[in-house]
C-alpha positions in Angstrom: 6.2 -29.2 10.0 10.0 -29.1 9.1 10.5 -26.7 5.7 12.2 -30.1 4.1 8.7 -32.0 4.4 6.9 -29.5 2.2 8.6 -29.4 -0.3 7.6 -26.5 -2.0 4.3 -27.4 -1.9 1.6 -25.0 -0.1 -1.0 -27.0 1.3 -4.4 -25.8 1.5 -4.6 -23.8 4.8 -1.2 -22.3 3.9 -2.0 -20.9 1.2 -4.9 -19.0 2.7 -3.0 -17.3 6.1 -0.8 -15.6 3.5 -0.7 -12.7 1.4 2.2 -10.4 0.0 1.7 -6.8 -1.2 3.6 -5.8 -4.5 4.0 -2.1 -6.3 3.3 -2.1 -9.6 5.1 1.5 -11.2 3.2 2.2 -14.2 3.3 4.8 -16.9 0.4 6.0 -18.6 0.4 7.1 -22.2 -1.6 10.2 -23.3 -4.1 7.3 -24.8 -4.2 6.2 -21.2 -2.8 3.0 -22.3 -0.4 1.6 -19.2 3.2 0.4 -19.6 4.7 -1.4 -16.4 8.1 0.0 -15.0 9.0 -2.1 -12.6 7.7 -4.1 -9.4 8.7 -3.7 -6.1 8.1 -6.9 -3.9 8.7 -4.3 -0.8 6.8 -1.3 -1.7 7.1 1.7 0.5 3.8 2.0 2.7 4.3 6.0 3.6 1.8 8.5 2.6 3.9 11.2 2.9 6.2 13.3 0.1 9.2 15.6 0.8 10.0 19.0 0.8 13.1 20.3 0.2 13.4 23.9 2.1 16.4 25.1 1.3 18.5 25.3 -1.9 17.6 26.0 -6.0 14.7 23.2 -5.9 12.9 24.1 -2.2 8.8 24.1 -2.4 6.5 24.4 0.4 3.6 22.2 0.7 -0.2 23.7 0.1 -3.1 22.0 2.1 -6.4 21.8 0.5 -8.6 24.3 0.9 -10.6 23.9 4.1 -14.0 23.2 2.4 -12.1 20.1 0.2 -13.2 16.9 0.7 -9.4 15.9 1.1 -9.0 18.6 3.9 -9.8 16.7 7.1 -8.4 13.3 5.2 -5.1 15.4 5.1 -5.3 17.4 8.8 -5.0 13.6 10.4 -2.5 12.3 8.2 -0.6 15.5 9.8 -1.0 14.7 13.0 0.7 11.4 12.6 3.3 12.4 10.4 6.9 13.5 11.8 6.9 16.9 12.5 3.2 17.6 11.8 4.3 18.9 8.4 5.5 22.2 9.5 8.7 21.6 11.5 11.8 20.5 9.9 14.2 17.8 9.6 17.2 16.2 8.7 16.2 12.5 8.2 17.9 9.9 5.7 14.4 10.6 3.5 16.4 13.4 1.6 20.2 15.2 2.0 18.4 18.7 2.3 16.5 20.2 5.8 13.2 18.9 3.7 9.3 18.9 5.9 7.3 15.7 5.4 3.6 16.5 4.4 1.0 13.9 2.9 0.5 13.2 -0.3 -3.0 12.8 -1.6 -1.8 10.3 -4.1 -0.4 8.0 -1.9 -3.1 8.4 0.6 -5.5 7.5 -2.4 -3.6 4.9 -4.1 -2.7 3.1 -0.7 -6.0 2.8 1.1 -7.6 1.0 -1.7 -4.9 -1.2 -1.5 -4.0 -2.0 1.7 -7.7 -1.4 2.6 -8.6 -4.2 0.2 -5.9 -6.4 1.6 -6.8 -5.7 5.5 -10.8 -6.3 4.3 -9.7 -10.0 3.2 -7.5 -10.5 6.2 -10.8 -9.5 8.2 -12.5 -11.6 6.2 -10.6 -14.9 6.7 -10.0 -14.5 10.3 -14.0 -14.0 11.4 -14.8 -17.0 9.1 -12.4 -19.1 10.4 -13.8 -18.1 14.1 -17.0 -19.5 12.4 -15.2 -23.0 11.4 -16.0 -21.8 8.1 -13.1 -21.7 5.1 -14.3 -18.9 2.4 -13.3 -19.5 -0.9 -10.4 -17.1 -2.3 -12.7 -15.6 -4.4 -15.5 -14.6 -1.7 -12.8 -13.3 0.4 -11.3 -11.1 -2.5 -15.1 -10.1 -3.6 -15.4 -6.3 -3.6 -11.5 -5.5 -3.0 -10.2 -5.0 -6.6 -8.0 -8.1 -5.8 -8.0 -11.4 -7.8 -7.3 -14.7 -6.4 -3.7 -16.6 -8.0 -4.4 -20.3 -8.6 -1.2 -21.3 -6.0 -0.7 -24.2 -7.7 -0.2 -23.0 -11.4 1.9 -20.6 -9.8 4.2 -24.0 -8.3 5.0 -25.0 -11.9 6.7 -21.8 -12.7 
């Protein structure tokens, strides 16, 4: 249907076939009590961090020791990456020759929440290959994600 005829207005199936993921920055304080930066409706999805080789701030990356449980997480996040970690380059990521290696923050932080998100997309699309309609909240069950009543968020 044409945007005009909505008016705003999400209906109940649109509301469901959508999501939209959001970085939250936060600080901690030494109390571990959290303080929001900013939010970033277009948050990077790269699991990688650069290193500058050459110059007054170069580094080069360690990889976990072999018997880590991060080690074989981190030897296929180096196959994908551009130049395997080792060769490198001269991309727009930084102004220095820099190597791209993974970044077990990232790689932490980002599969619980994009694999929360693709577990509720799963979710919705094999119930709806069942005729069935979960509720928001049995789709986010499990995922650290809570549903957003869509239409208190229409009167902001």
């Amino acid at each position: 249907r044409p945007p005009a005829a909505t008016e705003g207005k999400l209906g109940r199936n649109e509301s469901q076939q959508c999501f939209h993921v959001l970085g939250f920055d936060v600080m901690l304080t030494a109390n571990k009590r959290p303080h929001l930066l900013e939010v970033n409706c277009n948050p990077s999805m790269s699991v990688d961090s650069v290193y500058v080789t050459e110059g007054p701030y170069a580094m080069v990356p360690t990889k976990p020791a072999p018997n880590s449980p991060n080690a074989a997480v981190v030897d296929e996040v180096l196959k994908l990456l551009k130049g395997h970690g080792t060769k490198t380059c001269r991309c727009t990521s930084h102004h220095r020759t820099h190597v791209h290696f993974p970044c077990l923050v990232d790689l932490e932080a980002k599969r619980l929440a994009l694999g929360g998100a693709l577990n509720i997309v799963r979710r919705d699309m094999n119930s709806k290959k069942e005729g069935v309609s979960l509720p928001q909240s049995e789709l986010a069950q499990g995922t650290g994600y809570r549903p957003i009543d869509v239409a208190c968020m229409q009167k902001i």
